[in-house]
N, C-alpha and C positions, 0 to 999 in steps of 0.2 A: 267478828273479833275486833278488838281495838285497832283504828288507825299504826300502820306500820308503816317503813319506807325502805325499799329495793332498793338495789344498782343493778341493771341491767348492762352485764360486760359482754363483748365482740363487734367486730365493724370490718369496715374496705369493703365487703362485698355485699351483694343483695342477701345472700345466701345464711351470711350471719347477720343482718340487720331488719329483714323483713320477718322472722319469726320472730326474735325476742319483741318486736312491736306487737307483732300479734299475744304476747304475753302477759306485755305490760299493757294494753288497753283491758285485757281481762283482769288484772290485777287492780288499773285505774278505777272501772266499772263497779267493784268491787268496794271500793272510798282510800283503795290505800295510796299514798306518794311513791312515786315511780323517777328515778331518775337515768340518764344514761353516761356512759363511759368512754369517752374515742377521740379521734385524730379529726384534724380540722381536712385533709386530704382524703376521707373515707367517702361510703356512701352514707354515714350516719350524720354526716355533716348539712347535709342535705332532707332527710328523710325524716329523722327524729324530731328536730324543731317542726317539721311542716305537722307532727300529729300532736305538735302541743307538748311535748314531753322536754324537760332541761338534758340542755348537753356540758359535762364539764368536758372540757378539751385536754388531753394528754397527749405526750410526745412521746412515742414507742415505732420502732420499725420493725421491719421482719428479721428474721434469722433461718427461716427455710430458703434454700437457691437463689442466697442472696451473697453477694462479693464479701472478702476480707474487710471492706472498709465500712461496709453495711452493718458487717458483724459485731463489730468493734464498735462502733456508733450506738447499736441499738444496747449492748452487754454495760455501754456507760450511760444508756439512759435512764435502767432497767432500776436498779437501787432508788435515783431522785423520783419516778416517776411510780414507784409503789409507797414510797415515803408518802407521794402528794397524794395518792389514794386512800392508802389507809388513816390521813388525815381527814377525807372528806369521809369518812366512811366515820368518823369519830364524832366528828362536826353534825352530821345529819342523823344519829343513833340510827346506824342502817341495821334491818333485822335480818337481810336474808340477799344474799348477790347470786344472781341466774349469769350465766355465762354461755355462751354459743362457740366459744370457741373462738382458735384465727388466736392473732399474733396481736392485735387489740387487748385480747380478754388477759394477757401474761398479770400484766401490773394489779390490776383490779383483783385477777384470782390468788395471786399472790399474797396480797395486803388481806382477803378474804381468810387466805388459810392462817398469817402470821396474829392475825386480831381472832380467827377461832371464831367465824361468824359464818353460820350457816350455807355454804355453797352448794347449788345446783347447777349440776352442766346438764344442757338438751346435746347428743353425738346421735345429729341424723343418719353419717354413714355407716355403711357396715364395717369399715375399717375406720378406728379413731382417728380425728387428726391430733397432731405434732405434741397440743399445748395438752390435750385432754389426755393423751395417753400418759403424759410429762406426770401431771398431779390425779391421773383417776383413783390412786389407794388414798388419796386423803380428801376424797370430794366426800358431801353427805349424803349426796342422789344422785345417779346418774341418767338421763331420761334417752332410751335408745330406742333407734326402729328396725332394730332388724334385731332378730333372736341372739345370731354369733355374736353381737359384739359385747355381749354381755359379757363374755369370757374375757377382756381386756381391766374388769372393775371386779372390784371384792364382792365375794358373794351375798346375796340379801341388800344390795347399795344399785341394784338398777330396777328401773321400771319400763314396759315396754309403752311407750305412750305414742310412739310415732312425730312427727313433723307437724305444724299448723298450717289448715291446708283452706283456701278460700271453701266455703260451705257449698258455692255454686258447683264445686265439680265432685261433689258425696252425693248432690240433688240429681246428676245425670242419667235418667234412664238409657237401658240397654236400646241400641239403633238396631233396629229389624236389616237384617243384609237386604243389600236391594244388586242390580246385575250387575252394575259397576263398579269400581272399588274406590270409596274416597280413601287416598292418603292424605297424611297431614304432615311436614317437613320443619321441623323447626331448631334450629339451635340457641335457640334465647335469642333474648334480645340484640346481640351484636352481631347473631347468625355463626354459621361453621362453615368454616371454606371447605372443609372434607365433605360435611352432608348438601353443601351448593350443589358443588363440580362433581356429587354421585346422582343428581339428580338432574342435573343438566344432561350428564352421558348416560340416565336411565330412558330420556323425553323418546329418542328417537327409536329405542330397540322398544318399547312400547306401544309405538305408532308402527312401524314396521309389523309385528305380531298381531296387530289388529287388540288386544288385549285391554277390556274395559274400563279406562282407571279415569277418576278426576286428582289432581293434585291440590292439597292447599298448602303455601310455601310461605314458610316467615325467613325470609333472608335475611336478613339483618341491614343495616345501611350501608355498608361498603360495595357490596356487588350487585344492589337492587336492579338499577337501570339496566345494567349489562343482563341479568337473568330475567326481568320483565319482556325485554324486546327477545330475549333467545325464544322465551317460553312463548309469547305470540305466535310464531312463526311456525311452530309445530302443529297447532289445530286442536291441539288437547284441550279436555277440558279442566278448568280449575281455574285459581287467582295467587297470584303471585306478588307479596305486600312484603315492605320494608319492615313493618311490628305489625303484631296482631293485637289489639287491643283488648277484646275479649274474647280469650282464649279459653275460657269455660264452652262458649259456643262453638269457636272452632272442636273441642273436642268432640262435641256431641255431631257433631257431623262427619267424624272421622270411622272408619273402619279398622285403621290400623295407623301408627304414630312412628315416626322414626324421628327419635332425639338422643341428646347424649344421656349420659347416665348421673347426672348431679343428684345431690339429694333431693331438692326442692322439685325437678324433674319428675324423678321417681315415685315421690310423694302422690304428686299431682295426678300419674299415672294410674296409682292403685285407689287413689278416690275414686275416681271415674270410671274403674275398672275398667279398660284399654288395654287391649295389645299391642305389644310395641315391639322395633328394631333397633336396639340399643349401641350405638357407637360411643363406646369412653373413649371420654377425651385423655389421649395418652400423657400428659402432662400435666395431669391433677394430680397435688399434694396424695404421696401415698399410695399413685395411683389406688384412690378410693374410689374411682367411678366404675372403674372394671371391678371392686370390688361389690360394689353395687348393682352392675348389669350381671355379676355370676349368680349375682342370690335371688333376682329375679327370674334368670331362666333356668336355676335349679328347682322353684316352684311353678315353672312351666309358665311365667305369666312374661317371658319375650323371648326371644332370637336374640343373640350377642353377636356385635360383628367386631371386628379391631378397624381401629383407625385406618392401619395401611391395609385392610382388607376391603375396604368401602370402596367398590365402584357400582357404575351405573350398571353392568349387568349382575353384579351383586344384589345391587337391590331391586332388577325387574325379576330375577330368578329368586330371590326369598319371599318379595311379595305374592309373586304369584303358586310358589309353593302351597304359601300359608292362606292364602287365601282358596285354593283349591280343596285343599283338605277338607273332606264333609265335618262341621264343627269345629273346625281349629280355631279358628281367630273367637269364635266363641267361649272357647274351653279356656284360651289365654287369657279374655277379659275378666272371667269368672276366678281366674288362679290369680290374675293381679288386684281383685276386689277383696279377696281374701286377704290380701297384707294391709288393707287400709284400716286405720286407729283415727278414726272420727275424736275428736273434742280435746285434741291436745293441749291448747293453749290454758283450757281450764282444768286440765290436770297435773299440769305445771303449776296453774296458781294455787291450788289445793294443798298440794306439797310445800310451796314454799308458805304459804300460810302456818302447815302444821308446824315446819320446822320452826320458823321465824315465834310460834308460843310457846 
């Protein structure tokens, strides 16, 4: 089709900034002009310029669990800063704006709906966040991964396309059980102090029981040093790192995964079909994450624990439940391979291709 040009809206977090790039390179790849939308304080500020893609800079703050003076700030941003959008959106003949969401995407999607030019939002959770729920009856497509949340957008107006998910962890084959049990611990990159210190008070009631485990533990950088020298001292085996760099790997040597329940998380999970121990994090927007870890272990593909549920004999008594089970951690990896939607990013650009002619 002819040369067309995007806006790609949403930022601050990896969460909303690392798939829309996965969209707009399929988009790029493609011959069309791609641009992006956001705050010079985000992660897009950083992330987008390094793949080559224009950033216009906009000034918008939040309005989720944010103070009186926050609110008031961002409600006098909100008017100049969709005025300066739907300028550039005029300026560049844009045919079609992808949106992810987040307190970013307000302006852009806004200026989107007042100019009547084709929007698609990606709603990786199974609960919508804030902005999407705000304009889902007047969006053109909504791209979901979980079946419910269809029910938040007018009928015939969603697609199930799932999350874009690095291709290395769809390539994962299934790991043969061996007598041990590798777990893998990770709470993103900044790590969780709740899935740390359950893991730290899991080291000893595991060594006590004699019970066959390796750990592999992404802490995150705050508590590395202190958890590297605990985790020495025990005798266990496993490796215990500040970031894991390729976590595709780490998965494929995992038997069983205990992380929080983010979309990008859960995504990653059901690529690789992995059984998991899912702790949401209680303080996610909507709590969407427990929304998230219900719909996974209603198709049987994890364990849900709650936040103030997580200790270390929580987690030596769930692993070794699940892992004793004749086929369990099997069954769960095959129930969480079932919700994985391979080739999102170019069924996103498909759609907005159709739309944008």
């Amino acid at each position: 089709m002819p040369v067309k040009t995007f806006l790609m809206a949403g930022g601050g977090t990896g969460g909303h900034v690392i798939p829309a790039l996965a969209v707009a390179r399929e988009l790029r790849r493609r011959g069309h002009e791609v641009f992006f939308a956001g705050t010079e304080r985000g992660l897009e500020a950083r992330l987008v310029p390094a793949e080559g893609f224009p950033l216009e800079l906009i000034r918008i703050g939040g309005l989720k669990r944010v103070g009186i003076r926050q609110t008031a700030a961002t409600l006098l941003q909100l008017p100049a800063t969709t005025i300066q959008c739907a300028r550039l959106m005029r300026e560049r003949r844009v045919a079609g704006v992808f949106s992810m969401g987040g307190y970013v995407a307000g302006p852009p999607v806004l200026a989107a709906l007042c100019k009547r030019v084709p929007l698609v939002i990606m709603e990786p959770n199974a609960m919508p966040g804030f902005t999407n729920r705000k304009i889902g009856h007047f969006v053109s497509r909504a791209l979901v991964s979980f079946r419910e949340t269809a029910a938040y957008f007018p009928k015939g107006k969603t697609e199930l396309t799932g999350l874009p998910v690095r291709e290395e962890f769809f390539k994962l084959p299934a790991k043969p059980r061996e007598e041990e049990l590798t777990i893998l611990i990770t709470g993103g990159s900044q790590g969780s102090r709740t899935l740390n210190e359950a893991a730290r008070q899991s080291w000893p009631v595991f060594v006590k029981s004699g019970f066959p485990v390796r750990f592999i533990h992404q802490t995150g950088p705050a508590q590395f040093e202190d958890l590297r020298d605990a985790f020495a001292k025990t005798g266990l085996e496993g490796t215990v790192s500040p970031f894991i760099s390729n976590m595709p790997l780490a998965f494929s040597q995992a038997d069983l995964i205990v992380c929080r329940a983010g979309a990008g998380a859960v995504a990653e999970l059901a690529a690789a079909g992995k059984p998991s121990i899912l702790v949401p994090f209680p303080f996610a927007a909507d709590d969407h994450q427990k929304h998230n870890a219900e719909a996974f272990e209603r198709a049987g593909a994890a364990a849900m624990v709650l936040d103030k549920e997580m200790t270390g004999y929580k987690l030596y008594d769930l692993a070794k439940a699940l892992s004793e089970e004749p086929g369990k951690l099997e069954r769960m990896g095959r129930a969480a391979r079932g919700l994985a939607l391979p080739g999102a990013a170019q069924t996103a650009a498909d759609i907005l291709e159709k739309l944008a002619a």
